[in-house]
Backbone as numpy.savetxt, mean C-alpha at the origin, in Angstrom:
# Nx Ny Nz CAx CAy CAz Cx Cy Cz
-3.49 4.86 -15.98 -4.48 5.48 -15.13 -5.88 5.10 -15.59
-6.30 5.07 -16.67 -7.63 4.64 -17.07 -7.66 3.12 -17.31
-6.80 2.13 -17.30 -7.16 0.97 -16.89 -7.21 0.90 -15.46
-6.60 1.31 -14.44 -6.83 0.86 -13.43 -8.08 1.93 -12.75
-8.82 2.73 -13.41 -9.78 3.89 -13.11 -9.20 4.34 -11.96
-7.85 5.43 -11.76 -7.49 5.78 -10.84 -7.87 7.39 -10.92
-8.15 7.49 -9.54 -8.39 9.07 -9.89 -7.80 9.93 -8.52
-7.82 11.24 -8.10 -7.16 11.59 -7.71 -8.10 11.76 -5.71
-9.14 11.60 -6.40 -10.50 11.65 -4.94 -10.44 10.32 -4.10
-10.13 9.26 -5.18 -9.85 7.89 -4.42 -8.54 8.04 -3.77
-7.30 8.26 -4.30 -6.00 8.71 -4.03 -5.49 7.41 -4.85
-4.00 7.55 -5.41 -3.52 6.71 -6.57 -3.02 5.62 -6.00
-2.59 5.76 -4.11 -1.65 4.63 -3.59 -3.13 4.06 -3.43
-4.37 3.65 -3.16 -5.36 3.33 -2.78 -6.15 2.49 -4.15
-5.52 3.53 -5.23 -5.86 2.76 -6.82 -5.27 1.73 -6.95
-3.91 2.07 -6.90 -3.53 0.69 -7.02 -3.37 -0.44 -6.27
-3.67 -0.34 -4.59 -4.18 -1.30 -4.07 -5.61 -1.79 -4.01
-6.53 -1.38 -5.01 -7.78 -2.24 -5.15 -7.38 -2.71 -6.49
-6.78 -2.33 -7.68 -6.04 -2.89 -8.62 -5.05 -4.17 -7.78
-4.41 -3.72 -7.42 -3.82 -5.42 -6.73 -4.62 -6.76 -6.21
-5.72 -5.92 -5.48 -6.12 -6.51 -4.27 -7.69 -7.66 -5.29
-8.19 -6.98 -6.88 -8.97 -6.71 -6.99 -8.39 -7.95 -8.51
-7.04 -8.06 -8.60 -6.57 -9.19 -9.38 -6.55 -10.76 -9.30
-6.36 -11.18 -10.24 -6.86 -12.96 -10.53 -4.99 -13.35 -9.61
-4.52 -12.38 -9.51 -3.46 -13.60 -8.97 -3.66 -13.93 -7.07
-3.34 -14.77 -7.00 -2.81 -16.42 -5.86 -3.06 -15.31 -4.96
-2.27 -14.46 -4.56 -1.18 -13.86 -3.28 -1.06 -12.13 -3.90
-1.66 -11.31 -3.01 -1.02 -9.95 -3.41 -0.46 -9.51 -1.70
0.71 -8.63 -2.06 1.64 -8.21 -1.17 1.65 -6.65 -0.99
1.34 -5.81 0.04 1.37 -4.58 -0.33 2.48 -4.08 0.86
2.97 -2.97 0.63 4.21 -2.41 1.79 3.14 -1.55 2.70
3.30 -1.56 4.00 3.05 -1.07 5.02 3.02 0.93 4.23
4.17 0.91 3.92 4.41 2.43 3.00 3.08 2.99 1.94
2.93 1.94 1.66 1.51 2.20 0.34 0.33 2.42 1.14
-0.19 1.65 1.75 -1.51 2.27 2.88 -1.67 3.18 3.76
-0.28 3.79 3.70 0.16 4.75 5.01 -0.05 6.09 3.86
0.38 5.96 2.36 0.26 7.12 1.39 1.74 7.40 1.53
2.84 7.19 2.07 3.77 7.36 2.41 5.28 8.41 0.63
6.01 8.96 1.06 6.83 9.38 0.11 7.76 8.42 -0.21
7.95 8.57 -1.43 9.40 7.74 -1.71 10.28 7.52 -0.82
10.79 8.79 0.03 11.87 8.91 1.17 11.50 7.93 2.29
10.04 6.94 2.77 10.53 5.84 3.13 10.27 4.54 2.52
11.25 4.26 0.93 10.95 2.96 0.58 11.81 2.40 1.34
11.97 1.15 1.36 12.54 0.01 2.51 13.82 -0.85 1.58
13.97 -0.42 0.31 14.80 -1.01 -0.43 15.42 -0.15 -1.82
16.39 0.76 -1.67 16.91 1.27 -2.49 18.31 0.30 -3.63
17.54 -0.32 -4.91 18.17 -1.15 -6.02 20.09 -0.61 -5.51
20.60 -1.38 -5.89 22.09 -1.07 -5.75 22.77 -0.38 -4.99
22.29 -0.55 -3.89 22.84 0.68 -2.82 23.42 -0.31 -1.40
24.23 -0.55 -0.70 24.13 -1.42 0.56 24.28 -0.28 1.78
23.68 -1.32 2.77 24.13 -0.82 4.33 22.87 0.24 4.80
22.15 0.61 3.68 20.83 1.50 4.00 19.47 1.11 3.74
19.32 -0.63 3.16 18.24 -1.29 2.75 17.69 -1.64 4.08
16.69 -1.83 4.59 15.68 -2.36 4.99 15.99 -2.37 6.35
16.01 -0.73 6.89 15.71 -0.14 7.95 14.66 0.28 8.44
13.99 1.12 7.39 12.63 1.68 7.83 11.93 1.01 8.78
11.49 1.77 9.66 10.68 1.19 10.72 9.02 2.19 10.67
8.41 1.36 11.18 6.89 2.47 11.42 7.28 2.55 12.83
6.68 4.00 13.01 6.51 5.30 14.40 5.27 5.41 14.71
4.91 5.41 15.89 4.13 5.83 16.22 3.48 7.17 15.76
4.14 7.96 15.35 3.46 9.30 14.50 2.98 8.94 13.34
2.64 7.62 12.92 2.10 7.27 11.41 0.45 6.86 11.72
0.37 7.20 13.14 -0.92 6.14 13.54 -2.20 7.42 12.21
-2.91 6.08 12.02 -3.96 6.62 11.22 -5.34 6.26 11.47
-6.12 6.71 11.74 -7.32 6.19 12.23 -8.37 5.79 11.31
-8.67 4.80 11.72 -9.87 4.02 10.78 -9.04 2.69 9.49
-7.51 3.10 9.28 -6.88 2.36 8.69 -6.69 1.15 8.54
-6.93 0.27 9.85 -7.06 -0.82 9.63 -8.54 -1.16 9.46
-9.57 -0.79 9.72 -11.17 -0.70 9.13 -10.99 -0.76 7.43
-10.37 0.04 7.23 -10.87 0.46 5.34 -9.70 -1.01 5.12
-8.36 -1.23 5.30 -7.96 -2.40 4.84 -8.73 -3.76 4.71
-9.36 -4.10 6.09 -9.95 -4.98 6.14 -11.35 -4.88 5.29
-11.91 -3.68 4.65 -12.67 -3.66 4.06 -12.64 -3.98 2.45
-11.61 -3.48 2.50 -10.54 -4.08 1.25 -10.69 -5.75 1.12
-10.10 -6.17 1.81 -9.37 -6.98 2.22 -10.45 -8.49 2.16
-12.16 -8.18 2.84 -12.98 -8.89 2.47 -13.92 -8.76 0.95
-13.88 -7.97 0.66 -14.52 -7.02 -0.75 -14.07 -8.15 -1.69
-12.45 -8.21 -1.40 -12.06 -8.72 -2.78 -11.27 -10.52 -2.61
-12.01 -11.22 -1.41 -11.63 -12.06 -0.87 -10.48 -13.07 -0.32
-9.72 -11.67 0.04 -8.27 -12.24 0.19 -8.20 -12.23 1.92
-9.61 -12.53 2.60 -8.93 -12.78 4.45 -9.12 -14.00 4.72
């Protein structure tokens, strides 16, 4: 938490995507789930489990407003568009 200065006003899924976004590597990848703030209950890939991986879908009840604004704000900040 104090290397990546995460705190709880920024929110932690948001920490660690400017920690990703904000790194020396090539290519960063983030899940649709992490920008949404989303619960564990929809990761898209449960380790050793079959027949229930990589269903999750986004709903229309996830719409969030301004969300794609702050990504893309992200997104030029730390020069990955």
């Amino acid at each position: 938490m104090e290397y990546a200065a995460l705190t709880e006003d920024e929110g932690y899924c948001w920490g660690m995507l400017r920690l990703m976004y904000g790194s020396v590597a090539w290519l960063a990848i983030a899940q649709l789930q992490d920008f949404l703030e989303l619960p564990g209950s929809a990761r898209m890939n449960t380790p050793s489990t079959m027949g229930i991986n990589w269903k999750w879908r986004v709903g229309a009840d996830y719409d969030k407003p301004g969300l794609g604004e702050k990504i893309m704000r992200m997104v030029k900040l730390y020069g990955r568009h």
